[in-house]
N, C-alpha and C positions, 0 to 999 in steps of 0.2 A: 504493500500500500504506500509506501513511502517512499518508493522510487519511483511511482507513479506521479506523486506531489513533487518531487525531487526534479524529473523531465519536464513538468510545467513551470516550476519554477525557472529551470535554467533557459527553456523556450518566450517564457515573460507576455503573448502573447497568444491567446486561445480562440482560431477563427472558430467563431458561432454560424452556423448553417442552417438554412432551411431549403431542403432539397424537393422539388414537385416532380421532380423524375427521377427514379432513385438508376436509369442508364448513367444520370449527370455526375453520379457520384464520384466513379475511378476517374474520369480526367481531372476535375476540380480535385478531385485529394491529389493526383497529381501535378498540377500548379501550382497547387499549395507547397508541397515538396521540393519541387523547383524554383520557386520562391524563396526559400529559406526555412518556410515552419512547416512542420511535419507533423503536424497534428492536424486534428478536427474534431470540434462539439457538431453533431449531427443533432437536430430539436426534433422531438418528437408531437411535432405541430404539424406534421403532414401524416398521412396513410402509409406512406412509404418510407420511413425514418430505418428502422427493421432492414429493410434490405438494401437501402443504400449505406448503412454500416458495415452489412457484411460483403457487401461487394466491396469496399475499400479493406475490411481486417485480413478478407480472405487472398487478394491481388497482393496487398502492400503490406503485408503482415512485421514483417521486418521492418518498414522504413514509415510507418504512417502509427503516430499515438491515435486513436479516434474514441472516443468517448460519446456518452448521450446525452441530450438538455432536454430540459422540457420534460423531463420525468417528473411522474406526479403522483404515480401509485408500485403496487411491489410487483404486480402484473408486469407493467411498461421497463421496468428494472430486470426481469426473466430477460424477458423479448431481447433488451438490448445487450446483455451479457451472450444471450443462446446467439447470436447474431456479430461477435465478436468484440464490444464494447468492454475497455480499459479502467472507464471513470464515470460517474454518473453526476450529473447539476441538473438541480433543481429552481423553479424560484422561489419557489418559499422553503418552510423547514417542515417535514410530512414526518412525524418520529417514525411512522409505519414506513416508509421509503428507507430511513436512516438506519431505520435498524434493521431492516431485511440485506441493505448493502452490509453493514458489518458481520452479520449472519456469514455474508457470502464472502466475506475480506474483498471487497471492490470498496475503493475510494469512492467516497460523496461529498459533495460541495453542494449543501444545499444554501439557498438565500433567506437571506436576513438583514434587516432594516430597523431593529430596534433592540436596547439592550435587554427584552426578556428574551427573543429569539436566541441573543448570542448566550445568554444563559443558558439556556436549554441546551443548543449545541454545546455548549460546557459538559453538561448533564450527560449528554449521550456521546460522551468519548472525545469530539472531534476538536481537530486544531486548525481545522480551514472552514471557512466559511466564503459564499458568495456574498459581495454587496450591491442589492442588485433593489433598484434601481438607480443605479450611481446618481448619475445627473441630476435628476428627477427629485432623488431625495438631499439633495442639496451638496453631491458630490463631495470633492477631496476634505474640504473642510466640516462637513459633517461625518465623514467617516473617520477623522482623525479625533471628534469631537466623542463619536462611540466606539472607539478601538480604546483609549484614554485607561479607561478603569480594567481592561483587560488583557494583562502581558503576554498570558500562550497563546493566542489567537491569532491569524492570518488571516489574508481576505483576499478575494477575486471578483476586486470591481467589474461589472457588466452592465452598461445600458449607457448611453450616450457617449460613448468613449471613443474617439478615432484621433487620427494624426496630433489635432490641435490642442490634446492637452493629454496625451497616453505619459508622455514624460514624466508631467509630474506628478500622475499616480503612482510609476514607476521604484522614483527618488522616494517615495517611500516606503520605511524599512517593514511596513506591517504589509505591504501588499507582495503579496508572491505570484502575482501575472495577471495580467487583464484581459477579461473577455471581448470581441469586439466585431463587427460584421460589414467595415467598410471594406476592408478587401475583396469580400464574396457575397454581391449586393445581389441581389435574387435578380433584376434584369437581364443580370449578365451572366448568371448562369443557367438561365432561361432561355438564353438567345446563345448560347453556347460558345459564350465568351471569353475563355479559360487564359487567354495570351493577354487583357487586360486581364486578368485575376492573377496572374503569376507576377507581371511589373507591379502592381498595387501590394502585392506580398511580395517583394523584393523591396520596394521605399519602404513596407512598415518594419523590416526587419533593417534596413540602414538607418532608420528611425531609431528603433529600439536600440541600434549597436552606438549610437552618439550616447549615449548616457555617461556623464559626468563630461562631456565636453562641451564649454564654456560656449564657443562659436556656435555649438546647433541649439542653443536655447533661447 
């Protein structure tokens, strides 16, 4: 489980997916990959979630982390493990999701927005959590305002988050990677647009690689 948290952490950047054709799946994980991030949150907000993870674990087994979002129940958590899934995030915190994952030793990252949520995830073992809805709920400065009173805890900002301020989520030390979906904007992988999807995840990993240099802030 920790070298699952350990890959994200070092990757900094978790493309969030919503796939409508789960054929889109093996080229987009593979721009992704050539790109620079070899990972994918695949959401389980379409019909086809299930089989567009396993056509990427089953292809790119070696070279692609792929995980699931948008898990909501212990059901949708089978499906995406039987289907080859690594990691599971959720947006809220379901204890019945959470503890089915521990059950199964699969990492979960479920979301939370308030300090009894991040309590609870205390309660049930966990040392990451998502914060989601970044932006929304008043971003950097509000998550730094509830991370405050809680030292084991980590976080994986998701929801308004792309180029214009990933940095200084980044810079700091309580967040261990951000979720984000400007690279693989459903148009474009709609319209089978995977060569923008690879330049766009090529800038956000020279993005993510300027960290701590003065000139790219």
């Amino acid at each position: 489980m920790a070298d699952i948290i350990n890959e994200l952490k070092t990757l900094k950047i978790i493309p969030v997916i919503k796939i409508g054709d789960a054929k889109d799946a093996l080229p987009l994980a593979r721009a992704l990959a050539e790109g620079g991030l070899p990972c994918a949150e695949v959401t389980f907000r379409t019909s086809c979630a299930a089989e567009a993870i396993k056509n990427i674990a089953s292809h790119l087994k070696d070279d692609m982390l792929v995980g699931a979002g948008t898990v909501l129940n212990p059901r949708q958590v089978d499906e995406a493990i039987d289907a080859g899934a690594k990691f599971i995030v959720s947006p809220g915190l379901n204890p019945d999701v959470v503890k089915h994952c521990i059950k199964l030793d699969v990492p979960v990252i479920p979301g939370v927005i308030t300090p009894t949520e991040i309590e609870l995830a205390l309660s049930l073992g966990l040392k990451v959590v998502k914060f989601f809805p970044a932006e929304a709920a008043g971003g950097l400065a509000m998550l730094k305002a509830l991370a405050a009173p809680y030292g084991d805890i980590h976080y994986v900002p998701t929801g308004g988050i792309g180029p214009e301020n990933l940095l200084k989520y980044l810079a700091y030390d309580k967040v261990v990677a951000c979720g984000g979906s400007w690279m693989v904007k459903e148009e474009m992988i709609g319209a089978g647009d995977f060569a923008s999807i690879k330049t766009l995840t090529m800038e956000a990993v020279k993005l993510r690689d300027s960290i701590g240099n003065p000139l790219a802030e």
